[in-house]
N, C-alpha and C positions, 0 to 999 in steps of 0.2 A: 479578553484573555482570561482562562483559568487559572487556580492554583495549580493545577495538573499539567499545566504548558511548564512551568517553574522547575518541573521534576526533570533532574539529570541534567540541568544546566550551569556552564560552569563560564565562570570568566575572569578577567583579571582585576583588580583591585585596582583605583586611580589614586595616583600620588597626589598629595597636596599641592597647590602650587605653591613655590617658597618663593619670598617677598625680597626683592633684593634691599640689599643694605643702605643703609641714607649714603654713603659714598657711592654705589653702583647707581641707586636714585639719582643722586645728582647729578650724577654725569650723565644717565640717559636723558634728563631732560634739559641740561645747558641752559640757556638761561632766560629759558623759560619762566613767566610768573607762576606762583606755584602761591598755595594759600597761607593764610597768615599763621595758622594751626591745625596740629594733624592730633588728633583724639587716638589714645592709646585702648584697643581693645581684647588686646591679650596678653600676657605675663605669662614669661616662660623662667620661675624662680630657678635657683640656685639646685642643683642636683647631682644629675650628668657629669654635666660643664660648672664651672666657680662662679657662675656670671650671670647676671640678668637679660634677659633679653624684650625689651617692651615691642608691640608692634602694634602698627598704627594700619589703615587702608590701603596705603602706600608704599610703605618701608618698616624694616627693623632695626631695631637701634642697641648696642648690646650693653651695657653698664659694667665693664671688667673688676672686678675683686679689688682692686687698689684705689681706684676712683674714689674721692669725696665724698661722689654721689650716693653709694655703693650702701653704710650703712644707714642713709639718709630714707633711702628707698627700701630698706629692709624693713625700718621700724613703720614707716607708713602706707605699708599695701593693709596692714590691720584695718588702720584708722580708714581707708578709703570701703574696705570692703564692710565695715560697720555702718561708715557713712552711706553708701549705698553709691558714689560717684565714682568717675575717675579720672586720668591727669590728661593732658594736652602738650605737644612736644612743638616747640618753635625754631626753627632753622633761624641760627641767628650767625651763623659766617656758614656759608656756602664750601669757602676754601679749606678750611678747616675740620670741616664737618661737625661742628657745635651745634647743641640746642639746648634752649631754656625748658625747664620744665613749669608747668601753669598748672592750677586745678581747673577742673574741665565744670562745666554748664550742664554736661551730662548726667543722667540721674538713670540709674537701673540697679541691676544685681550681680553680682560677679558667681559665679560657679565654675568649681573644678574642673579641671581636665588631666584624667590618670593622678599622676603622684606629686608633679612640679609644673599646674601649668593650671593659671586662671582666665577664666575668657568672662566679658564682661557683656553683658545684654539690656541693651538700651531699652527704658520703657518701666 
């Protein structure tokens, strides 16, 4: 195929797929074994919305403005993107929809995306 078949063709843009949430996650998979740790590859910082949003292969996990976690995770996406790794999220009550957070074994690079949102590449 040419660059000239390209000429005057028009089509529609595909949406992202969006990850459901660790409560929609859990529920779709009941109780299911699922693994011991889900590796966080995207960060959607603070902007938009007040909130974080980490996401993993799996699900997304949101870290709300009042949370504990909240300035825990502001000071340290620095240190993780200096360090060159990143975190790992652990389902640690199902019912509740809790997770720990771990540092991750993973080692790469983190780059932007637009104006609040880092994606992290393994390698």
């Amino acid at each position: 195929m040419s660059l000239s078949a390209l000429q005057g063709q028009e089509c529609e843009s595909a949406k992202p797929e969006k990850l459901p949430t660790l409560r929609q996650f859990l529920k779709l998979k009941g109780k299911q074994k699922l693994p011991n740790r889900f590796t966080v590859f995207l960060i959607w910082l603070p902007g938009k919305f007040p909130n974080f949003t980490l996401q993993t292969e799996a699900f997304r996990f949101q870290v709300v403005k009042d949370s504990p976690l909240y300035p825990i995770l502001k000071s340290a996406i620095d240190e993780m993107m200096d360090e060159e790794c990143t975190i790992a999220l652990e389902i640690t009550d199902r019912e509740a929809c809790k997770v720990k957070i771990h540092a991750s074994n993973e080692k790469g690079a983190w780059e932007s995306i637009g104006e609040t949102g880092l994606k992290f590449n393994q390698g």
